[in-house]
Phi, psi and omega in degrees: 000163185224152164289150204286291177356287191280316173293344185284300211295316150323324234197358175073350179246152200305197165254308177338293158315318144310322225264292163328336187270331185283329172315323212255321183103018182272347188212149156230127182267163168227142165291122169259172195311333187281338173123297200303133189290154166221156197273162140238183188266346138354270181314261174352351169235339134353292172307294246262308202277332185310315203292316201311322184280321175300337191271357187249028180081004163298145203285171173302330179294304171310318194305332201289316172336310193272352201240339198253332188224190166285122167358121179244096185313330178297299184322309310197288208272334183283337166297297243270330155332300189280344175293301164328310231273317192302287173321283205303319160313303147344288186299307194315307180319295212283314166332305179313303173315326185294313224270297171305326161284048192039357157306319180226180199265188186237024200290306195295345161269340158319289167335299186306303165322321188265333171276348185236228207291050150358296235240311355110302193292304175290325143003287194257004163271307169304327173283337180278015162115345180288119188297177161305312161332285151009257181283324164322297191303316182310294186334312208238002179248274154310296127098043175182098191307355189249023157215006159012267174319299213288332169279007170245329162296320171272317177324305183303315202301296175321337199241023185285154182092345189234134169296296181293168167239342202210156175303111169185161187232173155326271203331314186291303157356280194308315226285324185279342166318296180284031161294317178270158197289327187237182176261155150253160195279308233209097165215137151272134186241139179241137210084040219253036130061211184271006149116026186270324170292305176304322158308287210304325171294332166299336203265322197226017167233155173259329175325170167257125136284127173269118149258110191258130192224160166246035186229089165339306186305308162301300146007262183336316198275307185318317172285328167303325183281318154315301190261028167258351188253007213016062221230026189300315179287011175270321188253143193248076186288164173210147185276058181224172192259148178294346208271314229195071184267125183285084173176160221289190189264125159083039203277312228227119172311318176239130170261150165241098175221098173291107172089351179283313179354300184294348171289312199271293225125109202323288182310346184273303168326312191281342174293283179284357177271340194290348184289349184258354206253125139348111158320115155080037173266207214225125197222082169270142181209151172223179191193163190267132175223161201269100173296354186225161177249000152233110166239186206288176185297321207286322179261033166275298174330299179331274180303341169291338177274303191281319143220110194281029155240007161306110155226201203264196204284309179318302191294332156268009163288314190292350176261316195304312173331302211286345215233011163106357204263174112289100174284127175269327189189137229202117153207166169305127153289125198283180200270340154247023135290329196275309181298331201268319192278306186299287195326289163293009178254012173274304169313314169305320177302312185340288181270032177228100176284113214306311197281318175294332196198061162303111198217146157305296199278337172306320191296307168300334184274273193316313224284316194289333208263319155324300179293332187272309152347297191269309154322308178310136170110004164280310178258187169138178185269143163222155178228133167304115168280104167248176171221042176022135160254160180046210201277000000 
């Protein structure tokens, strides 16, 4: 027999704690002549099974069910459901910790982040110490602050050498060029890459263009193409973030932006850039849109990763209305915009052997060149004509 004292000290729980459980009917004492309860060794293994059920995650009520009738399996398999549920939550947790201390990469919660909170994403990049340049880049490029660097140090290295970054041709260009009712005096081009839009709008304006990029590198390749073109005084680069554009309200007839947009959000760009534009002034722009309404699983996945704000030609026309615009002119950016972007960065990959020059963004790059293979004409750029309403 045991004293409550001597049965807590066995079994790990308080008295309080017997004296509930005796209450309940899980344990019974006899009273001895002196007044004190005592146990059996009965109530002690008693215990000993409660505990064995409670580790296996049963609640005390459930534990009594079990201890009082026959196993209730249904019971059983619905703990053991929520336990799972439990575990996976956990892992999640403990991946996520990892993942912040440079233990692992961090893409799928960058992805995850970006696809629910954008906005909420760039944010918290910026407080982690990342310039805007950065954390853009991060967003849509790396999309894993703990390979940050090195993945972007190969990114450049692939696309050292190459004009385009993005899909475009002269032809396309020019066709939206001629589009607008007047030349502009005064344009900006934004996102302006290594400067193929911008030569080109010097070579067929009489305007001053501003080119704006937030990539030195890129710059640099422009002003070397200006002064072999000698068009320094027509083009202005400038080094600034398209997000938090340095210049007065209504500076420019016209914006020019191939391919940029989507760093911001379509609709946000076309929202925060109008302010910048001459009333019943001027906005060409493109974005990548969906050509089918059903297209395959494997490049829905792609792009539900790489841009979740990809929808079709209709839906953005129907966001451009509501956002203040006139559309002047709408089309597909042909099949040799496509050919001018793909073709050398295919020759570039080519000759970057997997075993040679093992990389995230080489991997990332193949994996695109693959979805574009197979894929292309499900999708594309379409580009957009505008025209700014009201003052």
């Amino acid at each position: 027999m045991y004293r409550i004292s001597e049965l807590a000290t066995k079994v790990g729980l308080s008295r309080s704690t017997l004296l509930y459980y005796e209450k309940i009917g899980l344990i019974s004492s006899k009273r001895q002549a002196n007044g004190y309860r005592a146990y059996s060794d009965q109530d002690l293994q008693q215990l000993k099974l409660l505990q064995q059920l409670q580790a296996g995650g049963l609640t005390l009520k459930e534990c009594q069910a079990c201890l009082e009738t026959r196993i209730d399996r249904g019971l059983l398999l619905e703990r053991l459901h929520t336990l799972e549920q439990e575990i996976a939550e956990k892992q999640r947790s403990r991946d996520l910790l990892a993942c912040m201390l440079g233990m692992a990469s961090m893409r799928g919660w960058h992805q995850a982040l970006e696809n629910q909170a954008p906005g909420a994403h760039l944010a918290w990049l910026l407080k982690q110490g990342f310039s805007e340049k950065q954390a853009l880049r991060l967003k849509w490029l790396s999309k894993d602050m703990n390979a940050h660097e090195q993945y972007m140090a190969d990114f450049e290295q692939i696309f050292t050498g190459l004009d385009r970054l993005g899909p475009g041709s002269a032809e396309d260009s020019l066709q939206a060029l001629r589009a607008l009712p007047v030349q502009p005096r005064t344009l900006l081009d934004i996102g302006c890459g290594r400067g193929v839009s911008s030569v080109l709008l010097a070579k067929h304006t009489q305007g001053l263009i501003t080119a704006l990029d937030n990539d030195e590198y890129n710059l640099a390749c422009l002003q070397e193409t200006l002064r072999a073109s000698a068009l320094q005084h027509r083009v202005q680069p400038l080094c600034a973030s398209m997000t938090e554009l340095p210049f007065a309200t209504a500076q420019f007839d016209a914006i020019w932006a191939e391919g940029s947009a989507y760093i911001m959000g379509f609709a946000k760009a076309l929202e925060s850039w109008k302010s910048f534009i001459k009333p019943q002034g001027f906005l060409v722009v493109s974005d990548l849109v969906w050509l089918t309404a059903e297209p395959h699983r494997q490049a829905l996945a792609f792009w539900q990763q790489r841009y979740p704000g990809m929808t079709t030609v209709d839906e953005r026309l129907a966001s451009i209305a509501k956002l203040g615009y006139q559309v002047l002119s709408s089309f597909p950016l042909s099949q040799q915009a496509w050919a001018n972007y793909l073709t050398p960065l295919r020759d570039k990959v080519t000759g970057l052997a997997p075993h040679d020059f093992p990389s995230n963004a080489l991997a990332d790059i193949d994996q695109e060149l693959g979805i574009h293979q197979q894929y292309l004409g499900e999708y594309g750029y379409q580009l957009f004509v505008l025209r700014k309403q009201g003052a």
